[in-house]
C-alpha positions as a Python dict, from the first residue, in 0.01 Angstrom:
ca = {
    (1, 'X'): (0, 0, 0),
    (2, 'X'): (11, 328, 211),
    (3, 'X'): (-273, 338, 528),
    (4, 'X'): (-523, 604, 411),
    (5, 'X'): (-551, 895, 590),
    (6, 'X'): (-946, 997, 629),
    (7, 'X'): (-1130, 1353, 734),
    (8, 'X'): (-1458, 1301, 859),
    (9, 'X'): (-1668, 1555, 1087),
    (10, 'X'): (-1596, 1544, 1454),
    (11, 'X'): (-1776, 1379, 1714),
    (12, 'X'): (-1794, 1420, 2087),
    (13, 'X'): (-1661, 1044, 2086),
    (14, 'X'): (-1340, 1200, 1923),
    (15, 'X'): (-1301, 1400, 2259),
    (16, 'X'): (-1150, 1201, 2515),
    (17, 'X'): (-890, 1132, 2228),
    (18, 'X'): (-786, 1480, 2174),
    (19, 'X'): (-812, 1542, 2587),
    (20, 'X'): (-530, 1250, 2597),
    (21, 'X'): (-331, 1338, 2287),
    (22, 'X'): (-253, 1779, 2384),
    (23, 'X'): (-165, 1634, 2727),
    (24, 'X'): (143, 1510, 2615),
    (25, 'X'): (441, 1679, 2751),
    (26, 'X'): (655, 1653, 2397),
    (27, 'X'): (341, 1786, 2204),
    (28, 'X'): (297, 2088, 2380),
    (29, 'X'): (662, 2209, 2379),
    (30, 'X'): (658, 2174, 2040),
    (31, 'X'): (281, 2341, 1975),
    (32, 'X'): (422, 2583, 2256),
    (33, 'X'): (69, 2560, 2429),
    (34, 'X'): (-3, 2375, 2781),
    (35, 'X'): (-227, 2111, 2812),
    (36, 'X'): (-558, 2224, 2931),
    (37, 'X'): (-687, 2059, 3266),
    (38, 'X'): (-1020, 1814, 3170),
    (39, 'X'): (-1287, 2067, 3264),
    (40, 'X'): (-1150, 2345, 3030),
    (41, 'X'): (-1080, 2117, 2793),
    (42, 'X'): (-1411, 2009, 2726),
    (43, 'X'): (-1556, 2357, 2775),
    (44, 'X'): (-1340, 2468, 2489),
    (45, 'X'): (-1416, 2194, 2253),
    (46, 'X'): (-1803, 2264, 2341),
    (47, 'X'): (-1802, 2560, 2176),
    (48, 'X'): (-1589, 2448, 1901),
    (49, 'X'): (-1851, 2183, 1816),
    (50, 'X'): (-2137, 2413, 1861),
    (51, 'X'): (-1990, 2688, 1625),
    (52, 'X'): (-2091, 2583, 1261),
    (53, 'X'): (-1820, 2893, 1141),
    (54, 'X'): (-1576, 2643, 1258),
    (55, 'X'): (-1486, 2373, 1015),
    (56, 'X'): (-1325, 2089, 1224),
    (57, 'X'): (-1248, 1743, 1124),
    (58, 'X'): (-1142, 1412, 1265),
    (59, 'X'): (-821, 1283, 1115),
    (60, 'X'): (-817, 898, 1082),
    (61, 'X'): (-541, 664, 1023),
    (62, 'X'): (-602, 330, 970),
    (63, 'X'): (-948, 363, 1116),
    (64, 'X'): (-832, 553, 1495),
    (65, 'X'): (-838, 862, 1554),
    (66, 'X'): (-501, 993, 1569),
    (67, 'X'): (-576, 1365, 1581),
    (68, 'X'): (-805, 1686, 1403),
    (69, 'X'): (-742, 1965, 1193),
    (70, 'X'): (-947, 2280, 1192),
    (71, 'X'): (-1046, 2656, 1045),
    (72, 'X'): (-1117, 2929, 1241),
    (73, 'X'): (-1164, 3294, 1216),
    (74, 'X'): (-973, 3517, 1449),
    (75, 'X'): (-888, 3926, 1414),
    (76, 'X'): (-983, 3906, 1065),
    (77, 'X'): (-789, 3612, 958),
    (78, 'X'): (-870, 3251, 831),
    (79, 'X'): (-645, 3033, 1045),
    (80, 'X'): (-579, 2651, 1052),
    (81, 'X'): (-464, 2449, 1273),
    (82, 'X'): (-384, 2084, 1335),
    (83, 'X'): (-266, 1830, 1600),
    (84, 'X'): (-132, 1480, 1512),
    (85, 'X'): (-120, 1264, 1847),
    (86, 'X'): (232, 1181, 1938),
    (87, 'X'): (240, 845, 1873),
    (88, 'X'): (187, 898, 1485),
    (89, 'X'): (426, 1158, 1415),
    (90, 'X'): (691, 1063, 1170),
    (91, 'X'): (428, 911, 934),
    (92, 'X'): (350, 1205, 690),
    (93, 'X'): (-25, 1181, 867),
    (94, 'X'): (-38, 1598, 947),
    (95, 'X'): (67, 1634, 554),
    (96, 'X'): (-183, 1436, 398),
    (97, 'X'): (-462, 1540, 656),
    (98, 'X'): (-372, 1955, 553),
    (99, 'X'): (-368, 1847, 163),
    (100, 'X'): (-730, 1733, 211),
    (101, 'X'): (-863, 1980, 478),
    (102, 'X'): (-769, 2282, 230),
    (103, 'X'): (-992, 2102, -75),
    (104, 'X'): (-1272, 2164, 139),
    (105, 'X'): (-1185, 2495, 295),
    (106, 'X'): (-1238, 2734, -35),
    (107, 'X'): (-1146, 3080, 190),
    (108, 'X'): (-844, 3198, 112),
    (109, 'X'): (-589, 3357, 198),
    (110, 'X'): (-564, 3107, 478),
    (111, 'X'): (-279, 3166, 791),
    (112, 'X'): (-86, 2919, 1045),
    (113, 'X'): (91, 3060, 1361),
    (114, 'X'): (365, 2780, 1433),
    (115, 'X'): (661, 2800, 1689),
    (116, 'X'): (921, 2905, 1549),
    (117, 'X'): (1097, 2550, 1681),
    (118, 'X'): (869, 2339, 1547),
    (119, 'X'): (1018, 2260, 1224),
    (120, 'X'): (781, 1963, 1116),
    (121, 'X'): (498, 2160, 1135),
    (122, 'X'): (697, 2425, 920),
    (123, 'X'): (799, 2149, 730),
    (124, 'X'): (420, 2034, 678),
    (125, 'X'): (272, 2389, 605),
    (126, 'X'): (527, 2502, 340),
    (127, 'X'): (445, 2147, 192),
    (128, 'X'): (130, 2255, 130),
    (129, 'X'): (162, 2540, 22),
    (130, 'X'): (217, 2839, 270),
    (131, 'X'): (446, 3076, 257),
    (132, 'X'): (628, 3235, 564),
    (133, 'X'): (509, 3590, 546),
    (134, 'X'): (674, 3718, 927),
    (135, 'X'): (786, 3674, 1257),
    (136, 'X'): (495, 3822, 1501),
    (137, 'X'): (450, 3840, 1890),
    (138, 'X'): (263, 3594, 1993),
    (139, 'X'): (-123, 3558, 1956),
    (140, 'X'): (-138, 3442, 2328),
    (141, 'X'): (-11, 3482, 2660),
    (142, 'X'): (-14, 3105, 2678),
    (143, 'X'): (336, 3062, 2416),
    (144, 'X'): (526, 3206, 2744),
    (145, 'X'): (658, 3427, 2444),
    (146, 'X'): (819, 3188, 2210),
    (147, 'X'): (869, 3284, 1871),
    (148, 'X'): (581, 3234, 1629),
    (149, 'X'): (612, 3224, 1242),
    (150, 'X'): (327, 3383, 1040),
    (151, 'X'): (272, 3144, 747),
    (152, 'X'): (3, 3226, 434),
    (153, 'X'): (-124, 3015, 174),
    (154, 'X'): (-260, 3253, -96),
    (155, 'X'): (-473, 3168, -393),
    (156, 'X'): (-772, 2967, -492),
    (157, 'X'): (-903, 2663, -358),
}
């Protein structure tokens, strides 16, 4: 029997899990985003948590928290993004986490920036569903200008 993969809302408990998790030296090459030092960390995630436009979840795996998924507005755009803690990559946890977020994220069309590199998370988006619709410049100075891919998922929720 497969370990369920469960969304619920997230919790400032959840925080010092995340902090840990994007400090990983692998995971941010491959996100191409640094780790944020503690204080900015926490600043950031305050005003994720106190912005109801955001929809964030908690992604749980076996019961711990292995990482979050979220939907944002930004220039327009519906964006999602995701972050499976190091440790459980390899498990098809980011796959199953998306296929759930987007049942209860009805805006569409909904967009992913990914690294160009980072093929799982390719992998993971065109799995369900999105498209690749372009390569664009970066969205921020922090990607040190890697190569993004513009991915869409179109249609109804």
């Amino acid at each position: 029997m497969a370990i369920a993969v469960v969304l619920r809302e997230v919790t400032e408990s959840d925080l010092p899990v995340f902090f840990e998790q994007q400090k990983d030296p692998d995971a941010c090459r491959m996100a191409a985003f640094p780790a944020r030092e503690r204080e900015a960390f926490f600043t950031h995630w305050a005003k994720i948590l106190g912005d109801r436009s955001i929809r964030k979840q908690t992604i749980l795996y076996g019961g711990e928290v292995v990482g979050h998924v979220v939907c944002f507005e930004r220039e327009g755009l519906h964006e999602v993004g995701y972050w499976i803690g190091k440790a459980h990559w390899g498990n098809g946890i980011a796959t199953r986490a998306l296929t759930r977020f987007l049942t209860l994220v009805k805006e569409r069309p909904l967009h992913a920036y990914v690294a160009r590199h980072n093929i799982a998370s390719l992998r993971v988006l065109e799995k369900c569903g999105f498209q690749p619709r372009e390569d664009v410049k970066p969205m921020s100075p922090h990607v040190d200008g890697v190569p993004e891919v513009l991915l869409e998922l179109e249609g109804d929720a």
